[in-house]
C-alpha positions in Angstrom: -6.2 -14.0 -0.3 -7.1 -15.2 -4.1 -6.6 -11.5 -5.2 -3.0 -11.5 -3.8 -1.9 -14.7 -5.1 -3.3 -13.2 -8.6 -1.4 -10.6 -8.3 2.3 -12.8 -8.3 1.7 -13.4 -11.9 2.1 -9.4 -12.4 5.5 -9.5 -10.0 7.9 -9.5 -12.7 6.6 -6.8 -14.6 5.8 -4.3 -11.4 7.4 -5.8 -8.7 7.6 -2.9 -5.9 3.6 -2.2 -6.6 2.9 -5.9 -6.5 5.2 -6.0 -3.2 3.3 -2.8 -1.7 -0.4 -4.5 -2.3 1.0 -8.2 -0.9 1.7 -6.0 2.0 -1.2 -4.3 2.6 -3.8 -7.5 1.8 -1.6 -9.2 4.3 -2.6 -6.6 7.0 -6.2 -6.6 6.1 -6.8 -10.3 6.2 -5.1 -10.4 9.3 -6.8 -7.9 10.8 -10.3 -9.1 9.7 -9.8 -12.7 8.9 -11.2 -15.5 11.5 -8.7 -18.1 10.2 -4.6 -18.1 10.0 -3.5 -18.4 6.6 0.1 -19.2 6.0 -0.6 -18.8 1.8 -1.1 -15.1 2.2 2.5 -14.9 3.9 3.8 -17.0 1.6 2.9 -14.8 -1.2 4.6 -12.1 1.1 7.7 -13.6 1.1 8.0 -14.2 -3.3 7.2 -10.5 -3.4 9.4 -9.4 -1.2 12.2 -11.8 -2.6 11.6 -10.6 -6.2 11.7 -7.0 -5.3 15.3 -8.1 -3.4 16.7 -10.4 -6.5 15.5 -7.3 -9.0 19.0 -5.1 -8.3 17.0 -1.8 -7.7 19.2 -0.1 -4.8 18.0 3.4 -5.7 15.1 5.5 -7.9 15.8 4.7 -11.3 18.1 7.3 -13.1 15.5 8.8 -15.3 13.9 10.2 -11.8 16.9 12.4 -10.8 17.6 15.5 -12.3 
């Protein structure tokens, strides 16, 4: 959970990678974890929401030729 919540101070520079890995810590601790966290979701939900504010609808033009 402290690794994710790290990882929100790299959101604005890489925010789909930082979304991917909220994701996937999510699942793991939720899967293995004994206790419900409601941080870890929380730190789900800036990702996603930064990823959603950034504009991206599509790959970046330098990725289609």
């Amino acid at each position: 959970m402290l690794s994710s919540c790290a990882a929100l101070g790299y959101v604005s520079r890489r925010p789909v990678a930082i979304c991917v890995y909220g994701l996937v810590a999510t699942a793991v601790y939720y899967v293995f974890g004994a206790a419900d966290a409601p941080a870890q979701m929380v730190v789900l939900m800036i990702a996603l929401y930064v990823v959603a504010g950034s504009g991206r609808r599509g790959p970046r033009p330098g990725w289609v030729r």
